[in-house]
C-alpha positions, -999 to +999 in steps of 0.1 A: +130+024+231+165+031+225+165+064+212+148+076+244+171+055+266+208+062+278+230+035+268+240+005+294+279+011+306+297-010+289+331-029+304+358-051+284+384-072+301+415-087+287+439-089+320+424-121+326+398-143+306+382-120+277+352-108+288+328-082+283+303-067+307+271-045+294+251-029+325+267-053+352+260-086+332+282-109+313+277-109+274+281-147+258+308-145+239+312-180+225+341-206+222+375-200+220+379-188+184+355-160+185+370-148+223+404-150+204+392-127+176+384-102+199+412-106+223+431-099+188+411-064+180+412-057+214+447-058+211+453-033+187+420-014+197+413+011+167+440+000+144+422-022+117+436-059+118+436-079+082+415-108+077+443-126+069+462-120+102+427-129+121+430-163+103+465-169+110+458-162+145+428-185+150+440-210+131+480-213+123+495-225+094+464-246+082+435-230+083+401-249+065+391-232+036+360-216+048+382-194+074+375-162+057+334-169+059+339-181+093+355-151+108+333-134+093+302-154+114+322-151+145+322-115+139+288-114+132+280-131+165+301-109+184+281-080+169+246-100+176+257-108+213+269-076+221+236-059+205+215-079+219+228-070+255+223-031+245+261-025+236+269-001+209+283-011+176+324-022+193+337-041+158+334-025+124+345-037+091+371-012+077+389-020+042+402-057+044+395-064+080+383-054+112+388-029+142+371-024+174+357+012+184+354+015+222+341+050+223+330+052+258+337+019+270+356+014+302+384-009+290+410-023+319+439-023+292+434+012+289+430+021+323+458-002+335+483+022+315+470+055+322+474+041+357+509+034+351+517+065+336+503+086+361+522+066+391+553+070+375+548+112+374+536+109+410+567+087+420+590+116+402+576+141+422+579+126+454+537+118+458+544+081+473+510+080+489+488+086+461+510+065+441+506+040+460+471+043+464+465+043+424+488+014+418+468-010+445+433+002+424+455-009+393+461-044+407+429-049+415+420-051+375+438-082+370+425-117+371+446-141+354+467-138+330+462-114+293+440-126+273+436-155+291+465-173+276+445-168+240+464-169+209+497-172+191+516-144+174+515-107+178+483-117+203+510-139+227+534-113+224+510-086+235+499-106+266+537-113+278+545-075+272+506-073+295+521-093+323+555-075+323+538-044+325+515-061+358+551-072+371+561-037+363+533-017+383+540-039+406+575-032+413+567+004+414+538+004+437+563-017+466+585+009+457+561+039+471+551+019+499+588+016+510+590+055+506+562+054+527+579+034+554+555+005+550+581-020+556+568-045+580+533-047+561+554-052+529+575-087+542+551-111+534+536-105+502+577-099+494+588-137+509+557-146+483+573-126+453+603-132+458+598-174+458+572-172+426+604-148+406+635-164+424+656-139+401+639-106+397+668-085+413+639-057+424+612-078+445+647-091+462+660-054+466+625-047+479+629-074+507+663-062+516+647-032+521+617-046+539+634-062+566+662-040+574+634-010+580+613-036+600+641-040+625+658-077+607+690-065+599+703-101+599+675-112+572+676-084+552+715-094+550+709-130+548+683-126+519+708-103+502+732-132+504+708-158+489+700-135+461+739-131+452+745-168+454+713-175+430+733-149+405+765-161+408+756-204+403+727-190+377+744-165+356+777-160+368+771-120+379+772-100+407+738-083+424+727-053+401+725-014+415+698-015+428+705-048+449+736-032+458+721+002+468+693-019+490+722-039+507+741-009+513+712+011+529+711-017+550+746-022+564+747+019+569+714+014+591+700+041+566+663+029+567+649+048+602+623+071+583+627+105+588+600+122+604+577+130+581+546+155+587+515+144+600+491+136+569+467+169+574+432+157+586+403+171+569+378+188+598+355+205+578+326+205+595+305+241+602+304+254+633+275+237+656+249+261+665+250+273+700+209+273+700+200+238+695+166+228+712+149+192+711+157+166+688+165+145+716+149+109+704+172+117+665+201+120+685+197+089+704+188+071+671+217+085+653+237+073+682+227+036+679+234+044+637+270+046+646+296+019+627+301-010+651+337-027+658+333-058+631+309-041+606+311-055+572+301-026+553+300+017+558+274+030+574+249+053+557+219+072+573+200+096+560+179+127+569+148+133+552+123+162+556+108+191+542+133+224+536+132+245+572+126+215+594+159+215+603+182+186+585+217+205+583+213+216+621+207+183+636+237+170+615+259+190+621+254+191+660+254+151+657+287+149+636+304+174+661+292+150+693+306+123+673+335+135+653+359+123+678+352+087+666+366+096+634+400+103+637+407+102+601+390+135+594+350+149+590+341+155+549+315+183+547+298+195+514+267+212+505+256+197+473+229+219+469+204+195+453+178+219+459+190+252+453+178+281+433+220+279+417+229+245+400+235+215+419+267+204+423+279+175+402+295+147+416+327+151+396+329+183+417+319+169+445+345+141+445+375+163+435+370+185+464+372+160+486+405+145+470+415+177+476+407+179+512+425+147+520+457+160+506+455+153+463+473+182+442+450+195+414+476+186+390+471+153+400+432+146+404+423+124+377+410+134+343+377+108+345+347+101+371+357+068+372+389+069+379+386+101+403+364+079+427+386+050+421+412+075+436+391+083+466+379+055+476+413+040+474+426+069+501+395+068+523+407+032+527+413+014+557+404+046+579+376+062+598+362+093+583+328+103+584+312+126+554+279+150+556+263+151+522+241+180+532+210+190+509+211+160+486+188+160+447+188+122+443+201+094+453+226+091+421+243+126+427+253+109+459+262+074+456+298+078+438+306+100+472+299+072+496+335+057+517+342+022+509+358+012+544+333-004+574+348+023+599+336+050+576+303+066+580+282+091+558+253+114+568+229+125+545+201+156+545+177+153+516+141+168+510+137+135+488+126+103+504+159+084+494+139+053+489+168+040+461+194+043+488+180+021+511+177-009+485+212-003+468+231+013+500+216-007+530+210+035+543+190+042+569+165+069+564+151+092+591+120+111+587+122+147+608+093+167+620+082+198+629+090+205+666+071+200+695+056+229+713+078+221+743+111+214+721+099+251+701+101+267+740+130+257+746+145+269+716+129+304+722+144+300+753+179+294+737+173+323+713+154+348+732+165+342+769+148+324+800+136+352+812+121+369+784+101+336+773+093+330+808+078+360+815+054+359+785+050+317+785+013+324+767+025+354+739+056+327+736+032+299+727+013+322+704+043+328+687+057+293+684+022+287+670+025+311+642+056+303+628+042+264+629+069+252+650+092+249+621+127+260+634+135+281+610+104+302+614+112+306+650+154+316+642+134+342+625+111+350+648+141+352+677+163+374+653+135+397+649+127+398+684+166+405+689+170+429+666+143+454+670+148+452+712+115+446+719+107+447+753+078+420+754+071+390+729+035+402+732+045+436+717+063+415+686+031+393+686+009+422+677+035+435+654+029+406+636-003+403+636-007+439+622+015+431+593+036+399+596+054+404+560+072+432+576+071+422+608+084+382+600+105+383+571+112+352+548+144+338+541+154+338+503+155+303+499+121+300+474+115+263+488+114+272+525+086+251+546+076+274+566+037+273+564+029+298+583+047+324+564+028+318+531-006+336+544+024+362+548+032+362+516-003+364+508-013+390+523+018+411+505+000+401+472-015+430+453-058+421+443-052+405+415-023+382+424-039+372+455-070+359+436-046+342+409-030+323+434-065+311+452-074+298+419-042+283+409-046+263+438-079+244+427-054+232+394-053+196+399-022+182+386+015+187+396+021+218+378+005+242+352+018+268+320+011+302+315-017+293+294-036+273+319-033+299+346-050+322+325-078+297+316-081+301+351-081+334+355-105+339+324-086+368+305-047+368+295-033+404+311-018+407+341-013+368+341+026+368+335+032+395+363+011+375+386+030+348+385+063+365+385+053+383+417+040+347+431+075+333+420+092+364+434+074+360+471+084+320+471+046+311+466+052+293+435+087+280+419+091+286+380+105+253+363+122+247+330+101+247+300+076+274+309+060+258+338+050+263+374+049+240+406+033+250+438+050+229+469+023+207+486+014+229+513+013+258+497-011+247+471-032+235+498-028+266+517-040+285+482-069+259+480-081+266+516-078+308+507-100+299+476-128+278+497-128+308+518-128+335+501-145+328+467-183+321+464-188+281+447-202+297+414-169+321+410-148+282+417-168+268+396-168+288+364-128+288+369-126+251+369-151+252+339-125+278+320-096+250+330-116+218+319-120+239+289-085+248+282-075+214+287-100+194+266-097+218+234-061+208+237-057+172+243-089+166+215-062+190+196-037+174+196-051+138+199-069+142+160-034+137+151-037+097+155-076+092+170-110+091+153-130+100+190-107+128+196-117+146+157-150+143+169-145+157+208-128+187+187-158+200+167-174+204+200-153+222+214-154+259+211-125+271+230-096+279+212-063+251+210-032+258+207-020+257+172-003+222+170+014+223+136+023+189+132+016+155+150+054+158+170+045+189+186+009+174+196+024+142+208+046+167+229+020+186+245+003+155+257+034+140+269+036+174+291+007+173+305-003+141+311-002+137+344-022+167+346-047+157+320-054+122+342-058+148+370-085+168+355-101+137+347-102+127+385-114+160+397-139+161+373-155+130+383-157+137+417-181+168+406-212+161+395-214+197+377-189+190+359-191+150+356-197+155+315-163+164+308-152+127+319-167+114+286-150+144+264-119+134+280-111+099+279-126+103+236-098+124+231-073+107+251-078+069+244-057+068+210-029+088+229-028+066+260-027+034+236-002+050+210+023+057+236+020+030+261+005+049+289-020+021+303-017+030+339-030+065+330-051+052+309-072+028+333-068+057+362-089+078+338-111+047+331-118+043+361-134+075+371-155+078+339-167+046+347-174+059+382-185+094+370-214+070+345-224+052+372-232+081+392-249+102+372-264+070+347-243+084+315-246+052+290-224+070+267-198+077+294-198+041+304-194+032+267-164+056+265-146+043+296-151+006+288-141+008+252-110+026+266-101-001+290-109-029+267-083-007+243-054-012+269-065-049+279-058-055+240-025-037+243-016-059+272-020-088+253-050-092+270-075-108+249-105-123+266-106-085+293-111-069+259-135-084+247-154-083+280-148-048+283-160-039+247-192-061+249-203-045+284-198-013+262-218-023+231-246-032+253-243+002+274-245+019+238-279+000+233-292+019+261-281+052+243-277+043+208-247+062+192-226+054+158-194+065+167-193+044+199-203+012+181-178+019+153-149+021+180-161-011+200-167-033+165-133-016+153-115-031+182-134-061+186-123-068+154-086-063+161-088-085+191-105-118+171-075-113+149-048-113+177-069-144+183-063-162+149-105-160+144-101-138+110-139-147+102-150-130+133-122-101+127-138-091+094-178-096+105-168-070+133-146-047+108-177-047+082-201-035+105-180-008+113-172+003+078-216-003+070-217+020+097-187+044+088-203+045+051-241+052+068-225+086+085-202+096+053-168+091+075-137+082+053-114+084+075-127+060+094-136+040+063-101+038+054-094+026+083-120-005+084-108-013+047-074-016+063-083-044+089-101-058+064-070-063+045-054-073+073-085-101+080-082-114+044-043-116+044-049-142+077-074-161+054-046-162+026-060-140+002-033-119-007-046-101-039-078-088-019-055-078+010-036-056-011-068-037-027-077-030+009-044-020+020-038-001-006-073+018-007-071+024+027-035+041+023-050+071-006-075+077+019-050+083+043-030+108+021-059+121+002-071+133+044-034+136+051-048+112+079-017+094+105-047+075+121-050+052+090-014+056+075+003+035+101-012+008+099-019+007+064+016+010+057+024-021+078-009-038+064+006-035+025+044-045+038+028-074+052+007-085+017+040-078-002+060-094+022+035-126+020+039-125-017+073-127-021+080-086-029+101-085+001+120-054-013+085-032-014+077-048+021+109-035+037+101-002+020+065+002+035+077-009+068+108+010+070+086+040+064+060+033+089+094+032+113+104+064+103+071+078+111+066+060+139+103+072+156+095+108+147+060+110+165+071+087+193+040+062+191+057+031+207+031+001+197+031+015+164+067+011+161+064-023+181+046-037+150+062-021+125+101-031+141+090-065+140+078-065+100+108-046+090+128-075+108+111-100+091+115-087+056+155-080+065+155-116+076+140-130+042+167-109+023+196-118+040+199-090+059+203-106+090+225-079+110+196-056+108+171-080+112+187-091+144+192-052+150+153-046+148+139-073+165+162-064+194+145-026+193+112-042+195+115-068+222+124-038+239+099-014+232+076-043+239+086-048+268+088-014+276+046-008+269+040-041+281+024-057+249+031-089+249+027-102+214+055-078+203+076-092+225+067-129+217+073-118+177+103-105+188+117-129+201+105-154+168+121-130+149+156-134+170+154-174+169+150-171+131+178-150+129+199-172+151+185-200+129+193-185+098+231-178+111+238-216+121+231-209+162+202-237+162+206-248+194+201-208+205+174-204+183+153-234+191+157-217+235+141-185+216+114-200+198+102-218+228+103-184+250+079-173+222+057-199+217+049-199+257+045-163+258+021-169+229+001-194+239+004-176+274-019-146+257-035-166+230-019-149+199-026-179+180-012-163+148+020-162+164+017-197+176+015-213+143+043-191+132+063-198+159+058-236+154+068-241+121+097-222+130+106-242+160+102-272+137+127-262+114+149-252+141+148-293+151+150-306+119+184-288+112+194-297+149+190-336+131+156-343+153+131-345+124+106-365+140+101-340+171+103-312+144+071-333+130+052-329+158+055-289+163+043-285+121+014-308+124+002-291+158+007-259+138-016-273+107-042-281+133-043-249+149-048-233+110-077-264+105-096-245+140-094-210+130-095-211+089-059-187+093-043-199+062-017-175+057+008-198+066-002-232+050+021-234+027+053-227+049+036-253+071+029-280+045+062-274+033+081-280+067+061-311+071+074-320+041+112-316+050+107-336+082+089-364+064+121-365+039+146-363+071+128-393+079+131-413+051+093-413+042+096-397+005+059-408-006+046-387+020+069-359+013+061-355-021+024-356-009+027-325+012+053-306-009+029-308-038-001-297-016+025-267-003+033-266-040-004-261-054-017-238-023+009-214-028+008-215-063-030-202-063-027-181-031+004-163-049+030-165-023+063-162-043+087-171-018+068-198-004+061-214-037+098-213-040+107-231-008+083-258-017+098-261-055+131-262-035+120-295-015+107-310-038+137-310-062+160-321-031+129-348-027+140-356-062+173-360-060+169-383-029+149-404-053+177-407-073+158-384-101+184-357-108+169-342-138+131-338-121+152-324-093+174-298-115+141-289-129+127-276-102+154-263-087+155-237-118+123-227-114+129-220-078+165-200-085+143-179-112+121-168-084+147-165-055+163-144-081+138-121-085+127-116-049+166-117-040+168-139-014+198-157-002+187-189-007+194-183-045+229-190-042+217-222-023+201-235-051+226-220-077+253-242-057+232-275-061+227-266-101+262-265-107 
């Protein structure tokens, strides 16, 4: 959904073709006058430009007499292109015209001036280098000429003053290479320059220059001649100062550089530890990592491992036995992805690096971009090899990476780096914990020969106990050092006495040094020590406050457990109250709790847990789910107080992964095997609300397993209703219906109403998906019989609804809207989001299918709203695509377009297909409605085989009168034909009427496209009389329409004026565009 989702990067070009770029891919822009409307605000980007000026522009001194409407559709399909590509709003209307607002846009005009402008201060202060360096990432934004030769006017003049200014950076950039003494590099590309501008006194200066500092005193004078001569027969003048001053040099053999200082190479690698022990197979393989002679690309390997296995040390000796093969210098940054203190960002990262390789601060760049433009730009063309010690991610690192093939960067992460090794080509490297030979010999380094030697099996012992990590044994060795003790023996038993004292950790609160958390432990005071054994049975990733004192069964002393856990480096305190054990410490706690804690004391905690956890998610899942209200009255521990449905929603979204956990855990238990059930009740309307249908079949999947094992029929009923929830969310039809009938007969072994209620209520839902409304309602009224039999409203309500929604398919619009609108006072009289949503959507639709489109947009837009604010993404699926169709009726195509974009992505985002298939209908009707048929008709076919692909035959028959239309106006009537009549066909096998008239109708057109008017006025008075008794306004006023232009192809004028007024009088009222249509054929 976009709200939750950052924004694609957007780029626009105008040194070359127009173009614009959202998230690395081309947006279609159209033909030549659109591209020249925006080359034109692009121009004079945030100055408003007159529509008047546009028009001139596009089309001279005779444009046709629609040019105001039309640049007003070419701005309008700028807007839908860029939208639909996931660009902000770029052109706005402001007064009598138009401006573009690039906000954060990367646009090269933009960055081809600051570029300028910065070169020139650099050139001023004597900075020829980096000048030089920017100017060449300047040229490198130009590909063709500005604009791309678009335009006449203020546009052509803008490009030529484009090009002087490429001509211009140009100049300057040869002009800090010459500083720089590149002379002889510099002679070709000026023999090119000066033949393509055979009179541009400065590219002929430059060449004087170029040769006489290359050694070719006689060319650099003989070019200087040529240049005079041109002058002289051209203009009648004489070479210009600078010519003069470039000849000059020359003749006075000024152009020997003096010696300048040697460019200061960066070595900022640590100093290599003198005790380095094993390793000896890395090494190798970093050796054979090394950038061959020819490579295409830089070279990138990483080092991945827990924290203490010993990433920095192995670099750093590796880029120290290597560092001699990058002359150019050795980069070295902590970027302390895993660090207690902040990270550090890449836009620090990158200008401390400029700064190494010689960049003033005054003169580092203001922007990301443009500071690793910079960088990359210097790094080029030389050998430097970078360590990117303790890396976060992959994306705090990928800016940093050198551009040239002789460049090399070494990477230490705790993360797995999987990204960089489809995007970067890196190779990874996974380190382990020593060997017991390679943690001798590093006691040896540490320690001494002798000492190690001597005491080979008290040695052994110790290399055991600090796990062979080598940071456990640095600390070991220091302590042996420092206290000057005589025998490792003697330390041994120190710390086996009291190894907290004896073996002290190192601050860093991820260390991964295993061995040292049973030191930690034993440090813990009572209580704390048996808080952490239970924590360690949490399933889950992490845990709150509240959850660790579930566990511990009484709130005080909870918080200062943990602090002292955090404080010891047991446990790591993350944002937003929680708590995260690292792998092996939680296992570690696990083990402590198997051994130390009799199975009745585990149990009851996990009992307390399960508890805490169920009274919460049923909690919060009453929000928006009938099972869950029910899980809650059972429940007798205490929630949390979830004030409104945004909070609950957040909760969940927290704890979800914990939530599936519990569910797992349970399962595998068969004391606690119940809970599965309670669980996935109060979880279902949650998982399907938001989209989570992974989570949701994990937990499926062990209640299933759970019911099996312990022959739970209601468990198996919970489980399968839940899976057949999600098949129907994935467009899944048939799955569903397996699922829910496996679970109906499963409740026959175990007969309970609230179980049959859910599997009828989503049977019910499915059979409508599958244009069956018949079977939709016969499910839907057993569950309300049975709703009414156990005095449940709510859920009442909620059966009235799809009822509605069942007798809307069958084209019964006044009994759809009872329903709906029963269904919707429940709602509010229970203050009930379960039923409002999609009673909400269930009235917009019955207004929208009777022609109140205003009321429809209304009900939808509000379902939106709510929708947005509690984050329940197939909800707002449905509703985007209702809203988009009432916007589209009205004329509002923009936010039409707008909406159906937001829910083709959130459909595709949860997966459910027949949002995205609507979606995309909605978009080719848009696209229809705007003149793009060709566009459209690509859309509507998408849609139909995505459709028919899932079986959403409502859709289908929608989709196919649309299509038709789209080929009728497209001047193909007769293969417009055949999509209608397949449409009326598919209505004749399912009895899904709804749309009869806007299919009889279309049939209708085609048959008058094609000359047949008998038949036409047939099926436009059968369109005509259905909608007339089915009460669909807007339809009845499309068929009127027809028939009057039916009419009037007749040669009958005044039948045809009469029913055109009948029509305008309802177009009128339901104010629709068309209105003016038929105003226009009145008059």
């Amino acid at each position: 959904m976009t709200g939750n989702t950052a924004l694609p990067a957007v780029h626009i070009r105008v040194l070359g073709t127009v173009s614009v770029d959202v998230g690395g891919k081309p947006v279609p822009l159209g033909g030549t006058k659109p591209k020249t409307l925006l080359a034109a605000l692009l121009a004079k980007a945030g100055i408003v430009v007159g529509t008047a000026q546009l028009v001139e522009l596009i089309w001279g001194s005779r444009p046709p007499s629609s040019a105001k409407a039309m640049v007003q559709t070419y701005v309008s399909t700028l807007r839908s292109a860029l939208r639909k590509a996931g660009a902000p709003d770029l052109l706005v209307a402001d007064g009598a015209g138009y401006r573009v607002v690039l906000g954060t846009a990367r646009y090269d005009l933009r960055e081809l001036e600051e570029a300028v402008r910065t070169a020139r201060d650099l050139l001023a202060e004597g900075e020829f280098e980096q000048a030089a360096a920017l100017l060449r990432v300047a040229a490198d934004l130009w590909h063709g000429p500005a604009f791309g030769g678009l335009g006449e006017g203020f546009l052509r003049a803008e490009a030529e003053r484009l090009d002087e200014l490429g001509l211009v950076a140009l100049e300057s950039r040869i002009t800090a290479e010459i500083e720089c003494g590149h002379y002889e590099q510099l002679v070709p590309e000026l023999r090119g320059l000066t033949a393509q501008h055979p009179l541009r006194e400065s590219f002929w200066a430059s060449l004087v220059l170029g040769l006489g500092g290359s050694g070719q005193q006689s060319a650099a004078l003989a070019a200087y001649e040529q240049i005079r001569t041109a002058l002289r027969e051209e203009f009648g003048a004489n070479p210009g100062p600078q010519l003069r001053e470039a000849y000059e040099k020359v003749l006075r053999d000024e152009l020997r550089p003096a010696a300048r200082p040697a460019a200061e190479v960066p070595m900022q690698l640590p100093a290599d530890l003198a005790s380095f022990a094993g390793r000896t197979a890395d090494l190798a393989a970093l050796d054979d990592l090394l950038p061959e002679p020819g490579a295409s690309a830089p070279r990138v390997v990483a080092l991945v491992g827990p924290g203490g296995i010993g990433k920095t040390a192995l670099a750093v000796r590796w880029a120290h036995r290597v560092r001699d093969q990058f002359p150019d210098g050795q980069l070295f940054i902590n970027l302390r992805g895993y660090d207690a203190v902040s990270p550090v960002s890449t836009e620090q990262a990158v200008t401390r690096f400029l700064r190494a390789v010689g960049v003033s601060a005054q003169r580092v760049p203001a922007t990301l971009d443009e500071q690793v433009a910079l960088y990359r730009s210097l790094l080029a063309g030389k050998r430097v090899m970078l360590v990117l010690d303790n890396v976060a991610s992959a994306e705090q690192v990928r800016p940093l990476l050198p551009p040239d093939p002789g460049c090399l960067a070494l990477v230490t992460s705790r993360g797995d780096l999987r990204g960089m090794t489809v995007l970067n080509d890196a190779h990874v490297r996974s380190l382990d914990v020593l060997t017991a030979a390679d943690s001798h010999d590093l006691l040896v380094e540490l320690c001494g020969r002798d000492l190690v030697d001597a005491e080979h099996v008290a040695a052994s012992q110790l290399a055991t106990l600090c796990g062979h990590l080598p940071l456990a044994l640095r600390i070991a060795a220091a302590n042996l050092r420092g206290r000057r003790y005589t025998q490792i023996s003697e330390y041994v038993a120190a710390l086996r006495e009291d190894r907290l004292t004896e073996l002290a950790i190192d601050d860093d609160p991820a260390v991964a040094v295993r061995t040292t958390f049973h030191l930690s432990y034993e440090a813990l005071d009572p209580a704390t020590r048996r808080l952490f054994r239970l924590l360690g049975r949490a399933p889950g990733p992490d845990f709150t406050q509240a959850a660790a004192t579930a566990l511990a069964g009484s709130a005080p002393g909870v918080r200062r457990s943990l602090d002292r856990l955090v404080s010891a480096s047991l446990l790591t305190r993350c944002s937003g109250g929680r708590y995260q054990f690292h792998d092996l410490i939680r296992e570690y706690a696990a083990d402590r709790a198997r051994t130390d804690d009799p199975l009745e004391v585990l149990r009851a905690a996990d009992i307390r847990l399960f508890d805490y956890y169920l009274a919460n998610a049923a909690a919060a899942s009453s929000w928006f789910c009938v099972t869950a209200q029910r899980v809650r009255q059972r429940v007798s521990t205490e929630p949390n107080p979830f004030e409104d449905g945004t909070v609950a929603i957040r909760w969940l979204d927290e704890e979800r992964a914990n939530l599936v956990a519990v569910v797992e855990q349970a399962a595998a238990d068969p004391g606690t095997r119940r809970y599965c059930n309670w669980f996935t009740n109060s979880l279902r309307g949650y998982f399907a609300g938001r989209g989570h249908r992974a989570d949701g079949l994990a937990v499926s999947v062990a209640t299933l397993a759970a019911a099996q094992e312990s022959g739970d029929p209601q468990a198996e009923v919970s489980a399968r209703s839940l899976r057949g929830l999600i098949f129907y969310n994935l467009s899944d039809y048939r799955q569903s219906i397996a699922e829910h009938t496996l679970a109906l007969e499963a409740n026959e072994r175990q007969p309970c109403s609230i179980a049959e209620i859910e599997c009828h209520h989503n049977l019910g839902r499915v059979h409508a998906q599958l244009g069956m409304p018949r079977d939709a309602m016969r499910h839907h009224e057993r569950a309300l019989a049975i709703a009414k039999a156990t005095g449940d409203e709510v859920v009442e309500g909620r059966e009235v609804n799809y009822l509605g929604v069942a007798h809307l398919s069958l084209g019964d619009i006044d009994e759809a809207t009872r329903c709906h609108t029963r269904a919707l006072e429940i709602s509010r009289r229970h203050d009930d989001m379960i039923v409002r949503l999609p009673a909400l959507n269930g009235l917009g639709l019955a207004h929208w299918t009777a022609g109140r489109l205003t009321e429809a947009a209304e009900r939808h837009h509000e379902c939106v709203e709510l929708c947005r604010r509690w984050g329940l993404l197939h909800n707002l699926a449905a509703s985007l695509v209702c809203l988009a169709e009432a916007c589209c009726d009205l004329g509002r195509y923009a936010e039409a377009a707008a909406h159906a974009r937001e829910a083709l992505e959130c459909g595709r985002q949860i997966g459910e297909r027949r949002h995205e298939a609507s979606a995309l209908e909605l978009t080719a009707t848009v696209r229809m409605r705007l003149g793009q048929v060709e566009e459209s008709i690509h859309d509507y076919r998408d849609a139909l085989a995505l459709a028919s692909k899932i079986g959403f035959r409502y859709a289908e028959v929608s989709i196919l009168i649309g299509l038709s239309a789209a080929h009728r106006t497209a001047g193909r009537p007769a293969e417009a034909a055949v999509h209608v009549r397949h449409a009326l066909s598919k209505m004749d096998e399912t009895g899904m009427d709804v749309l009869r008239g806007a299919a009889l109708t279309e049939l209708a057109a085609c048959e008058l496209a094609l000359g047949d008017h008998a038949a036409a006025v047939e099926h436009g008075t059968q369109a005509l009389e259905f909608t007339d008794r089915t009460g669909q306004r807007l339809s009845q006023a499309r068929a009127l329409a027809l028939l009057g232009r039916i009419r009037r192809a007749e040669g009958n004028g005044d039948a045809a004026a009469a029913r055109w007024r009948v029509a305008l009088e309802i177009f009128t009222e339901i104010g629709t565009p068309e209105a003016d249509e038929i105003a226009a054929l009145l008059t």
